[in-house]
PAZAPA-4460 file (N, C-alpha, C; in steps of 0.05 Angstrom, whole numbers, plus 32768, in hexadecimal, padded with zeros to 4 digits):
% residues 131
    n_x    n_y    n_z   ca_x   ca_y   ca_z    c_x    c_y    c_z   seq   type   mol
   7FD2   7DD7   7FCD   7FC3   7DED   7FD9   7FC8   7E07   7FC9     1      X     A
   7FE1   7E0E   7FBF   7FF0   7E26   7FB7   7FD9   7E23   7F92     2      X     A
   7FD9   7E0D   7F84   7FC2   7E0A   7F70   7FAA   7E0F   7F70     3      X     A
   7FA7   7E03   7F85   7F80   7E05   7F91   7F82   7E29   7F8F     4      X     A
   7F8F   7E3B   7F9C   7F95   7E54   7FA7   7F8A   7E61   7F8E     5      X     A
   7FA0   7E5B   7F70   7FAC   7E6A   7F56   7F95   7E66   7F49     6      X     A
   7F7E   7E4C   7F48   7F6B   7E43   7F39   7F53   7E50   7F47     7      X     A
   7F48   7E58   7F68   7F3B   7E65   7F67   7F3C   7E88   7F62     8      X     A
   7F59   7E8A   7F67   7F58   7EA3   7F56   7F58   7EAC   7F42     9      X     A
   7F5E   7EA1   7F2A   7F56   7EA3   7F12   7F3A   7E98   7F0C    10      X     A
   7F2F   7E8A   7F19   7F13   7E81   7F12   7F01   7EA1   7F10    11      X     A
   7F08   7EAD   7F30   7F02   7EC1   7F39   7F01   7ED3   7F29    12      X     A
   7F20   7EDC   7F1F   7F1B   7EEE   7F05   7F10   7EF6   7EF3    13      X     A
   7F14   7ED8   7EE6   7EFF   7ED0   7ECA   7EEB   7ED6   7ED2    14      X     A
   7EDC   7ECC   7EE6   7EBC   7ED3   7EEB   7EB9   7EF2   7EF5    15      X     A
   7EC5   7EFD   7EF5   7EC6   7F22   7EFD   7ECB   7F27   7EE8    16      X     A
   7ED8   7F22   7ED4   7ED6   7F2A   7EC0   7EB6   7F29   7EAC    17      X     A
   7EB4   7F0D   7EB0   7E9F   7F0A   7E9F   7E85   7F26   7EA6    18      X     A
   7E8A   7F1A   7EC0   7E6A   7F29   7ECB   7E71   7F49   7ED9    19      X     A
   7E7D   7F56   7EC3   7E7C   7F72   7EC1   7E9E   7F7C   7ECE    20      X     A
   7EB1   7F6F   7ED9   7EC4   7F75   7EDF   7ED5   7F8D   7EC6    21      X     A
   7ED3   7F76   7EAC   7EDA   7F8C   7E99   7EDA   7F98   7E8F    22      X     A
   7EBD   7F9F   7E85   7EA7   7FBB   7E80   7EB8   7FC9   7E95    23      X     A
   7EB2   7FC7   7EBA   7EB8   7FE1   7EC5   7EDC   7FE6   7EBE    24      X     A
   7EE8   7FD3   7EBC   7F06   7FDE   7EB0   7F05   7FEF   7E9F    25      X     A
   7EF6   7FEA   7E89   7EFA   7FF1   7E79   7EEB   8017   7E7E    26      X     A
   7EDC   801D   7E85   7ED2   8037   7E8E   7EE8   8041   7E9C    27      X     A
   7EFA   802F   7EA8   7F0C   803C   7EBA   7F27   8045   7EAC    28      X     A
   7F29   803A   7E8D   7F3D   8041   7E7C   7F2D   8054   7E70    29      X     A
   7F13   8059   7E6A   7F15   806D   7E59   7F11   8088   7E6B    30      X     A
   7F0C   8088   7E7D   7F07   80A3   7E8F   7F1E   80A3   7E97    31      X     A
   7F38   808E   7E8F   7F53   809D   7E93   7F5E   80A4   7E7F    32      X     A
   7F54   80A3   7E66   7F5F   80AB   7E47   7F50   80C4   7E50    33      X     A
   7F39   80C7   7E5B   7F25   80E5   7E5C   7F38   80F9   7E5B    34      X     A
   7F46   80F1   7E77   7F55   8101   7E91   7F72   8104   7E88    35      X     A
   7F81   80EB   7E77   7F97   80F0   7E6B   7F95   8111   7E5B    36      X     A
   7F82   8113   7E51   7F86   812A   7E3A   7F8A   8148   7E47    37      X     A
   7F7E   8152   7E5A   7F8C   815B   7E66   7FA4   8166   7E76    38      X     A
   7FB4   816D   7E7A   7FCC   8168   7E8D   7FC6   816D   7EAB    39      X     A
   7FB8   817B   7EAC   7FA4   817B   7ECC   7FA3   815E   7ED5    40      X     A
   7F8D   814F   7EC2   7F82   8138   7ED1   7F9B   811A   7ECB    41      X     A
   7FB5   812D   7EC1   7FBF   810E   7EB8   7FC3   80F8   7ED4    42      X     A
   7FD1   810A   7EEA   7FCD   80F7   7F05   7FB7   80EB   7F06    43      X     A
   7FA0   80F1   7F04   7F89   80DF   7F10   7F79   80D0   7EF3    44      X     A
   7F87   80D5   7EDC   7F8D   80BC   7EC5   7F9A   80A6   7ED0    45      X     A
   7FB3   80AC   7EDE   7FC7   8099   7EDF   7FC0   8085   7EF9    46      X     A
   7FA9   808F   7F10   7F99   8086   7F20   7F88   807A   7F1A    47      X     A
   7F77   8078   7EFF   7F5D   806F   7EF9   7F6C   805A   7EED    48      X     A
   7F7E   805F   7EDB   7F94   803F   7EC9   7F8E   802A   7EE6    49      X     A
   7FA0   803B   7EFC   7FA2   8026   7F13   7F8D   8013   7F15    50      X     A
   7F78   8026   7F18   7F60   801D   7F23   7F59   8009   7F0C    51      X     A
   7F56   800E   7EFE   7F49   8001   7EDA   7F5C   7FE6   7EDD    52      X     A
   7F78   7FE6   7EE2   7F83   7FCD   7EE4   7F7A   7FBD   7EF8    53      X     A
   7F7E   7FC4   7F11   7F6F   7FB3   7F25   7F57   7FA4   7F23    54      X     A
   7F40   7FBA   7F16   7F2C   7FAB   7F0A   7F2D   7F91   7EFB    55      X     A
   7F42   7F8C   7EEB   7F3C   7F77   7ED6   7F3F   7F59   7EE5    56      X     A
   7F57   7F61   7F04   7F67   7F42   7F12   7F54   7F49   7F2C    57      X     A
   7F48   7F4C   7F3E   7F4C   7F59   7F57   7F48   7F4B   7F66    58      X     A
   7F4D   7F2E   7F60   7F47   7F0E   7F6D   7F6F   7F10   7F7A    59      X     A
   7F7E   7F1D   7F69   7F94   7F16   7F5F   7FA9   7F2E   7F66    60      X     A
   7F9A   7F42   7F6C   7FAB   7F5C   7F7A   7FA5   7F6F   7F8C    61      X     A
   7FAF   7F80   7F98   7FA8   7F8E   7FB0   7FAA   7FA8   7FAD    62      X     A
   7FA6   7FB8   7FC2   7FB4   7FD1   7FC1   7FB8   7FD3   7FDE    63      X     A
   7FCF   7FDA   7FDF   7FD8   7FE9   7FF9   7FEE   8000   7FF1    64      X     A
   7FE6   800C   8018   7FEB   8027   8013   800C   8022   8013    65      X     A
   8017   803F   800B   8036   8041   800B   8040   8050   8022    66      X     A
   8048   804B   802C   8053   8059   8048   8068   8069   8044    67      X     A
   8078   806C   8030   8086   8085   8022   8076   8097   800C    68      X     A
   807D   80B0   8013   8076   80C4   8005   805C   80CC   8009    69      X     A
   804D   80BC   801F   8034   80CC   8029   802C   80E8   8034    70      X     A
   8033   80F6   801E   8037   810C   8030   801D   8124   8026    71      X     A
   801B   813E   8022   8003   814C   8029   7FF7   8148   8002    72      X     A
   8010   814A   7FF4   8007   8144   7FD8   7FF1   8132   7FCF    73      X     A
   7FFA   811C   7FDA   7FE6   8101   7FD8   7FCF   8107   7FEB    74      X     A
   7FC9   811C   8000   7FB4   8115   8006   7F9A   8131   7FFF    75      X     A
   7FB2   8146   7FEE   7FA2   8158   7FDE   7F92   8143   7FCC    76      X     A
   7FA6   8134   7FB9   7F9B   8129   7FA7   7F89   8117   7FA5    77      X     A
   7F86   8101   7FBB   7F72   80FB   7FC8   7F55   810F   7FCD    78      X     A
   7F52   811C   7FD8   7F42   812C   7FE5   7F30   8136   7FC8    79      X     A
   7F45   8141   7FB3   7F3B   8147   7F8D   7F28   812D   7F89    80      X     A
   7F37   811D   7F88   7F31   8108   7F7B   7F13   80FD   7F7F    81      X     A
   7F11   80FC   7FA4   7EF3   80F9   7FAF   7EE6   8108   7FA4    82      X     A
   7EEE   8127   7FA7   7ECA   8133   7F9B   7ED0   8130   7F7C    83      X     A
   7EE5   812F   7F73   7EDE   812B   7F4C   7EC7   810E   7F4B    84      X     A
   7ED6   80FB   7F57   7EC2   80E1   7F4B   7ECB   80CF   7F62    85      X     A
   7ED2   80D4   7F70   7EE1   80B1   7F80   7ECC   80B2   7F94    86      X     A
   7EB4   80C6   7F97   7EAA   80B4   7FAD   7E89   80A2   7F9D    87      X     A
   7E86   80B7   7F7C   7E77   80A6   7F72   7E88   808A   7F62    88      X     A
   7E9F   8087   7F60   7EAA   806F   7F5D   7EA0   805A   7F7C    89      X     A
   7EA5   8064   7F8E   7EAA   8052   7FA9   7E83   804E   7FA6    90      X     A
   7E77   8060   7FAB   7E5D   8059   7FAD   7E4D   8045   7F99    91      X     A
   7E59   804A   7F85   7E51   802D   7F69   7E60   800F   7F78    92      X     A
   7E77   8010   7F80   7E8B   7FF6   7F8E   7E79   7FF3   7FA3    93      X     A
   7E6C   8005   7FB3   7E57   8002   7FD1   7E3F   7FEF   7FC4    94      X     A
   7E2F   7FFC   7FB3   7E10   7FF0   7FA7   7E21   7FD7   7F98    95      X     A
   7E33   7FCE   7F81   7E34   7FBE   7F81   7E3C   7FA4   7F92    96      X     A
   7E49   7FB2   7FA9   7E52   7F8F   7FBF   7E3D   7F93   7FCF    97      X     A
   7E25   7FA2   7FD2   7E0C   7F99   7FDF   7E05   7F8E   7FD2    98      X     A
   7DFB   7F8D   7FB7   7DF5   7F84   7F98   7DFA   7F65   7FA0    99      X     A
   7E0A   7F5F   7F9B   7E21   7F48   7F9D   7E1D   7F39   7FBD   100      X     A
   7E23   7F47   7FCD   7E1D   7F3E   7FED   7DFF   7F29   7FF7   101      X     A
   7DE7   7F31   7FE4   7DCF   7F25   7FE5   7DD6   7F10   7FD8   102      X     A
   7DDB   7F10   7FCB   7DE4   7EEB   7FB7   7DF7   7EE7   7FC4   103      X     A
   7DF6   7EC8   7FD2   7E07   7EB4   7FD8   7E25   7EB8   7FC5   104      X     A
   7E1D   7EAD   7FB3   7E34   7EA7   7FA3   7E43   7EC0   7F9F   105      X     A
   7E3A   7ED5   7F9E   7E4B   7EF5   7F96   7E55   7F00   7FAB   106      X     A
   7E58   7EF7   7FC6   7E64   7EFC   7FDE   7E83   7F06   7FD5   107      X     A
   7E92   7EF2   7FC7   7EB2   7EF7   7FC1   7EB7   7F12   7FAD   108      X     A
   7E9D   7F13   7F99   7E9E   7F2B   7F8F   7E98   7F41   7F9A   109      X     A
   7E84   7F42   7FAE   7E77   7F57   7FBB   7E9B   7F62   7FCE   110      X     A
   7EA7   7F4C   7FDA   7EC4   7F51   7FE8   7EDA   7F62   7FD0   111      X     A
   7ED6   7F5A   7FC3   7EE7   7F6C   7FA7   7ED9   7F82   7FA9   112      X     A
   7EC1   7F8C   7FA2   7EB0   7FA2   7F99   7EBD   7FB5   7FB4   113      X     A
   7EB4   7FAC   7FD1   7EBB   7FC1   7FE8   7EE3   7FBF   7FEE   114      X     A
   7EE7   7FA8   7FE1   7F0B   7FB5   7FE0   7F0C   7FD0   7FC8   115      X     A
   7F04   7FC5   7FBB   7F06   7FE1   7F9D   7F00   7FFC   7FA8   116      X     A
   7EEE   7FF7   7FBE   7ED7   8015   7FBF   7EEB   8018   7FD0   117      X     A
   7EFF   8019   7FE3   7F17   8024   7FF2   7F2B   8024   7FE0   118      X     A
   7F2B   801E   7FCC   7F42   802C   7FBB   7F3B   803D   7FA8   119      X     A
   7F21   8039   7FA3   7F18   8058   7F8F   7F14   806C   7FA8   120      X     A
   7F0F   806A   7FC3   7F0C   8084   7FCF   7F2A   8088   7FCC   121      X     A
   7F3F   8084   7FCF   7F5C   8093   7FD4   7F71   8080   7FC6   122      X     A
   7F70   808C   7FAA   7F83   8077   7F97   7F9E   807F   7F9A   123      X     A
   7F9F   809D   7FA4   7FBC   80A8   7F9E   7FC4   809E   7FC0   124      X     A
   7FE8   8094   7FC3   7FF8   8088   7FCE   7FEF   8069   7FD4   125      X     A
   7FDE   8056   7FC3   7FD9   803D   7FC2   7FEA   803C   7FA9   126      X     A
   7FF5   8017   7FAC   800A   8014   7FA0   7FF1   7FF5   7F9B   127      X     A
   7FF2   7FEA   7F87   7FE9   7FCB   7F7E   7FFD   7FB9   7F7E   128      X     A
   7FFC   7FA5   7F88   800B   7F89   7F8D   7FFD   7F78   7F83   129      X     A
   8000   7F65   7F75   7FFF   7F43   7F7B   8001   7F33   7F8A   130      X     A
   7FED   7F2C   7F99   7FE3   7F15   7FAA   7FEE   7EFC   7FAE   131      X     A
***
């Protein structure tokens, strides 16, 4: 059972990858090289990396929140983050798992696309795990 588990999740991957998973990583590394250059935007570089990694597994990892250090910082930075881009990040993750939701088969992706779009609205105090 614990096989069956590891093989549809990497199946999963591979096929999110193929069919655009890595392209959007990859936008998500470079609008964090954007934001690196700055010292302003290096936090929400170091949020988009997050994001940009999750992209490549997301069959394969999570995000949950951290229940330390939630405090008014993280939810300034949050709040930035939405009007800079995280709610046109979340709204691209919305159209594509409707996208995805009409085809049978893209149901598991369309479930990735609306987990993503709750972690591009509020990346700061999410922590990524492995599944």
């Amino acid at each position: 059972m614990v096989l069956y588990l590891y093989t549809m999740k990497l199946l999963g991957n591979i096929l999110w990858l193929i069919f655009g998973g890595f392209f959007t990583a990859i936008e998500y590394f470079v609008a964090g090289i954007a934001l690196a250059v700055t010292i302003i935007g290096l936090p929400f570089a170091l949020q988009s990396f997050k994001l940009g990694i999750m992209m490549l597994t997301p069959f394969s990892q999570e995000a949950v929140k951290r229940e330390e250090g939630s405090g008014c910082l993280l939810s300034i930075m949050n709040i930035i983050w939405f009007f800079v881009g995280g709610f046109w990040i979340a709204i691209t993750h919305f159209l594509f798992g409707i996208f995805f939701y009409i085809t049978i088969i893209g149901i598991p992706f369309g479930n990735q696309h609306f987990k993503l779009m709750k972690t591009a609205l509020s990346p700061f105090g999410r922590d990524i795990i492995a599944k």
